[in-house]
N, C-alpha and C positions, 0 to 999 in steps of 0.2 A: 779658479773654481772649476769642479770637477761635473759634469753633467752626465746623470744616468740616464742611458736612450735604452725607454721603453720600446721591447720587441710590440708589432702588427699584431693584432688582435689574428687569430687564424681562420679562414674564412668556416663559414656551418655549411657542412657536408650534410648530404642527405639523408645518413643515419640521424645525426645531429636535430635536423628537422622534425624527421620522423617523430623523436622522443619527446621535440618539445610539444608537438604536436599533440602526441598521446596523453602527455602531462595536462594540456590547456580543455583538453575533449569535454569533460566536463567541467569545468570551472569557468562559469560563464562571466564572472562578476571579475575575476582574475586577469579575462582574457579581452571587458574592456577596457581594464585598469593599462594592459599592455598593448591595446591598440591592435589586436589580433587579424590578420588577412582578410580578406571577403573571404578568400575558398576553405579556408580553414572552418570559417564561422556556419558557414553554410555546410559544410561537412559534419558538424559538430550538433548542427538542428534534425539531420538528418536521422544520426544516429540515435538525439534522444527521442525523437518522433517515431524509431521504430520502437526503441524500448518505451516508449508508454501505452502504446497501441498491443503490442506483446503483454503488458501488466493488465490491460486491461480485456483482452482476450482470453488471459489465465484465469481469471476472475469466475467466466462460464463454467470450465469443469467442474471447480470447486462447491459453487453455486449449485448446479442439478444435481451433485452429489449427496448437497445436505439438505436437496429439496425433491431431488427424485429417487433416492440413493434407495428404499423401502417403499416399492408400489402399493403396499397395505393403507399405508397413509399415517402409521405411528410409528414414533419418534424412535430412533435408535442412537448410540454411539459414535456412527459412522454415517448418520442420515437425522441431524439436530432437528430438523424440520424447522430452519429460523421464523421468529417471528415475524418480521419485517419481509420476507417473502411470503410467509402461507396469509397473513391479512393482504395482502394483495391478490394471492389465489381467490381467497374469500368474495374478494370485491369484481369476483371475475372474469379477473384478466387469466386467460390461458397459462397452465405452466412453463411451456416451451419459452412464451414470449416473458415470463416475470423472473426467469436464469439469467437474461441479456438485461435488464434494467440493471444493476448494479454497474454493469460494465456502463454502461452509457451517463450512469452517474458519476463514473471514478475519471472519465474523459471528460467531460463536463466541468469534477472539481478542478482536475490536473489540468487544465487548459494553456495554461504556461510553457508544461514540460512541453508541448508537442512544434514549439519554437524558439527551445531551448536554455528558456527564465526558469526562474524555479517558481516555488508556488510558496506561500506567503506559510512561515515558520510560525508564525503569532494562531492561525487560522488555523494550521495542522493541531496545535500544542491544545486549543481550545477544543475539537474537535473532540480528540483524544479525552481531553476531563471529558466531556458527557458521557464518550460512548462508555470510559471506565465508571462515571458514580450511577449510571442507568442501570448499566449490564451488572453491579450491586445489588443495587435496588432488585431487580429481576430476577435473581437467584434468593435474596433475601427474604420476597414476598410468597416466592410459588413454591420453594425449597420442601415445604412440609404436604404440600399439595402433588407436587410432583413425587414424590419418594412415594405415597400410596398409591399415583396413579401410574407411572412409569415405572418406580424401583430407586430404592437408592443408589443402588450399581449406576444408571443412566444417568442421577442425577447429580451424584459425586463426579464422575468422569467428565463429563461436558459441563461441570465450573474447573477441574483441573486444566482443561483443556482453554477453555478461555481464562483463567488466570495465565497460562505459557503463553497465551497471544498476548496478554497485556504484558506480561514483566517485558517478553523479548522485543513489542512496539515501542515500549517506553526508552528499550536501553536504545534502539536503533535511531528513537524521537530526539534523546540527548546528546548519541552524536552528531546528528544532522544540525543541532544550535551551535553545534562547537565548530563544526567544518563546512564550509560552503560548499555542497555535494549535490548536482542532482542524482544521482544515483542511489545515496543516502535518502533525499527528502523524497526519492520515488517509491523507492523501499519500504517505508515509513507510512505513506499515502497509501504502497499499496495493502500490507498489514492491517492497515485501518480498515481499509474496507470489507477486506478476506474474515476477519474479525467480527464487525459488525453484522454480516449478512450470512456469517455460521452458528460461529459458538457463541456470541456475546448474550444472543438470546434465544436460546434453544429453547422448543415446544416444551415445556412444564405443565402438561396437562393434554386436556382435548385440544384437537388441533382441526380447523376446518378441511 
């Protein structure tokens, strides 16, 4: 009887490492299934703690753009005047300080990404219906309200414009159930909110 002697597995080089390393970066569920390093894992926390702290940072510009974007205080194209910001102006709170509240809620939700877990697929997907049958409703009630009071140019463009947030969250929403990504469900997360706090519900009318 004849025996085939299997060659020595070849040891992993550093590149080798490196790659598998980059491979495991985000894939946290992956990377308990294979028993992943301490330094690697804590590496891996690190990274996505800066990318969620960065997503929710970007949050701000966006934010005073579509809330401070026309110091007149009516609504534009390029300055939605969201709702869920100016009733907070109303009740208020400074505008400087109601730019940063979004951000400190999208840290808040994301609380996972910032050690590394992802944040609950079921929760995002729910979020998602309301903010899409609301942001509906919202266009659907003020729609004839808004065209005499704004213009139907303002009012046409800012539902195109959140209609493109929703198709592109949703497509980004369905890959993120199909592939364990935090970078996907960050993306997704952050959409949501960049969405919510602009276009979903633009000033359709007087705005305080």
């Amino acid at each position: 009887m004849s025996w085939v002697q299997i060659p020595p597995a070849a040891p992993e080089n550093s590149v080798s490492r490196r790659v598998r390393r980059s491979v495991l970066a985000f894939h946290p569920c992956f990377m308990t299934a294979q028993g992943g390093d301490a330094s690697a894992s804590a590496s891996n926390s690190k990274i996505a703690f800066r990318l969620t702290l960065a997503a929710a940072f970007l949050l701000v510009p966006l934010c005073a753009q579509a809330l401070l974007g026309d110091w007149d205080g009516s609504p534009s194209i390029s300055c939605p005047s969201p709702f869920l910001l100016t009733a907070l102006v109303f009740l208020g709170i400074p505008r400087l300080l109601v730019i940063a509240i979004p951000s400190v809620a999208f840290c808040r939700w994301c609380r996972p990404f910032f050690r590394g877990a992802l944040v609950s697929a079921k929760r995002t997907t729910v979020a998602f219906t309301w903010v899409s049958v609301a942001s509906a409703l919202w266009f659907g009630i003020g729609w004839r309200g808004s065209s005499q009071i704004e213009g139907p140019l303002f009012t046409l463009m800012t539902a195109v414009i959140s209609l493109a947030f929703a198709v592109v969250t949703g497509i980004v929403l369905l890959l993120s159930r199909r592939r364990t990504s935090l970078p996907l469900q960050l993306a997704v997360n952050f959409l949501l909110f960049a969405w919510a706090f602009t276009y979903a519900f633009p000033g359709l009318g007087e705005t305080p």
